[in-house]
Every structure is written in C-alpha cells, then in structure tokens.
N, C-alpha and C positions, 0 to 999 in steps of 0.2 A: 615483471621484475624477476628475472631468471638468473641467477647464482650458479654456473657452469663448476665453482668451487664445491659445490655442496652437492653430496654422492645421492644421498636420499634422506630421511627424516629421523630414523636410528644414527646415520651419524652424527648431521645436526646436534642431535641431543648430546651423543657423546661429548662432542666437541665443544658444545656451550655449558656443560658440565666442568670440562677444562678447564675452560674459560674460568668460568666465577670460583675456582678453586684457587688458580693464580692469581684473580682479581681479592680474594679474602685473604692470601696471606699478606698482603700488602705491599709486600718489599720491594715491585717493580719503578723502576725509572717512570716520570710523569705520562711521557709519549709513548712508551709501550703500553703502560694502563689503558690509556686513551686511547689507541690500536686495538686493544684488547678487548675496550667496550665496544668499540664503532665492529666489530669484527661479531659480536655477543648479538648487537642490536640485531646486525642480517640474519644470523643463526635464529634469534628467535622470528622475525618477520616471515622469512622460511616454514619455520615450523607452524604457526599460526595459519599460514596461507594454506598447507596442507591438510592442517586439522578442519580448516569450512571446508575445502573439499570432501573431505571424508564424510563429513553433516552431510553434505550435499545429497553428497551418492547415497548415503543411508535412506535420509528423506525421499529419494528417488525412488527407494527398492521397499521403504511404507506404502508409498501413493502405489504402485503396483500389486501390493498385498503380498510380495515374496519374502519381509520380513517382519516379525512383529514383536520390538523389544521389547523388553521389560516395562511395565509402566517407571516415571520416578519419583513415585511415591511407593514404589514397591515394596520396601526395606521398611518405608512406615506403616505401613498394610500389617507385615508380620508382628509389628511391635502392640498393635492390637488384639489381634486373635491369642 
C-alpha cells in the first residue's frame, strides 16, 4: 500500500495535523469532512507502516549488537536510586 501522495513521514504528520485541525473546527460541508477523514485515515496508515519499519531496523541493529538502547524501565531505574 504505496501513497505516491505522501512525500515522506514528517510530512505525513504535518499534513495529518492539518487535517484534525480543520476536522476540530467543525465548520466544513459534510463531504469534505468525510474527504478529510478518509484522506487523515491514509496519513496515519502511512505513518504507522513506517513507524514498524523503523522497530524493525532498530531490532535488526539489537540482534547485531551495533546498538543498545536504553532499557524502558530506564526512567524507573532513576526514580529508585
């Protein structure tokens, strides 16, 4: 599922920001709303699809030992000590 609209993941976001900004003032005609969500939906689908990718390659560059994040309990670690 390939969106030849959508530049890369920063804009995405930009643009799905638009979106629910137009979508919260409410004032739009029924079917532009409705364009405007169905348009919100691929934006996030997009962004989502990217975001496992990025897990992906993370968890990729774990199992090789080239990077080793933070635990996430890290932040609860500190509130111990």
């Amino acid at each position: 599922m390939s969106d030849t609209s959508i530049k890369d993941f920063e804009a995405a976001i930009a643009e799905l920001e638009t979106i629910v900004k137009k979508l919260e003032e409410g004032d739009l005609p029924l079917e532009q709303s409705l364009a405007l969500y169905e348009r919100g939906v691929q934006l996030s689908r997009f962004c989502h699809a990217r975001l496992e990718e990025a897990e992906r390659r993370i968890e990729i560059l774990n199992e090789r030992g080239e990077l080793k994040p933070a635990p996430a309990s890290f932040a609860a670690d500190d509130d111990r000590t």
